[in-house]
N, C-alpha and C positions, 0 to 999 in steps of 0.2 A: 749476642744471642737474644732473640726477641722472644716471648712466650706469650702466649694468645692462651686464653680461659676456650675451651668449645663446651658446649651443649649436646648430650648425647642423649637422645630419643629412644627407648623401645618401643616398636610397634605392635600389632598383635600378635601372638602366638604363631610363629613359622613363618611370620615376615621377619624382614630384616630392622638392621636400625638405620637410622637418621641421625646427623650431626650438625652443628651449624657455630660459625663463631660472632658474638656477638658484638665485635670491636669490628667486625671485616663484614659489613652487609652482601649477602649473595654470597658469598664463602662455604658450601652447603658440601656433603657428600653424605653415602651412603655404604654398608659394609652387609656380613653374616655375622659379625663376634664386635666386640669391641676393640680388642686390640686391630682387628682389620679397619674397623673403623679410625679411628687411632691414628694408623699408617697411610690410610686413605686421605685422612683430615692433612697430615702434616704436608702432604705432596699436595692438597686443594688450597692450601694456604701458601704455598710457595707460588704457585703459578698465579693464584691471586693476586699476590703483591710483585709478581714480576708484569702481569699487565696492568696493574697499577702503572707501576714504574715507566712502562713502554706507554704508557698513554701521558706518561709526567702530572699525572694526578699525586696528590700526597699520600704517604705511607699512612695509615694512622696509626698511633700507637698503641699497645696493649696499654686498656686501664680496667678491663673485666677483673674480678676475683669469683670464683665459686667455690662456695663451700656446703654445708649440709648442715640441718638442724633438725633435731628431732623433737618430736610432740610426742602423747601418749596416744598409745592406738582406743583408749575406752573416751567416746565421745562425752564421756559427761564430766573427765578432767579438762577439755577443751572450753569451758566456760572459764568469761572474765576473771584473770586472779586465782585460778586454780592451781596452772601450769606453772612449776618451780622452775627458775632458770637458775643454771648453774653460773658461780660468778667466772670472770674469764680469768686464765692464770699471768701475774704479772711479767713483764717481760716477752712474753710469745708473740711472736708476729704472727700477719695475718699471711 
């Protein structure tokens, strides 16, 4: 089972979202919700990597990760050496 990192975009307000993965260039779809997108992604990645296949180009491998990090929303903890990073817990993978 391969897993691919995507990219989910919101657009503006009563548009839809945008998806994209960043291991599969041109890999892109589009949804109303995110799990639609989600469902949309997983079928644009298959057919991706099935005309990959049919063209005998190489698969590439998943090496994305995405995760989130948070900052403080009052811009004046945003300066050099304000922001406390918490340390990471041992043993947790990424």
């Amino acid at each position: 089972m391969r897993r691919y990192a995507i990219i989910i975009e919101l657009g503006e307000p009563g548009a839809n979202l945008s998806a994209y993965v960043p291991d599969l260039p041109g890999c892109i779809t589009v949804g109303d919700s995110v799990e639609e997108v989600k469902v949309n992604m997983q079928e644009a990645i298959q057919l991706h990597l099935h005309g990959l296949s049919e063209d005998g180009e190489p698969i590439p491998q998943p090496t994305c990760l995405a995760e989130y990090v948070e900052v403080p929303d009052d811009p004046e903890r945003w300066k050099e050496g304000v922001v406390e990073v918490a340390p990471l817990e041992r043993g947790k993978a990424l």
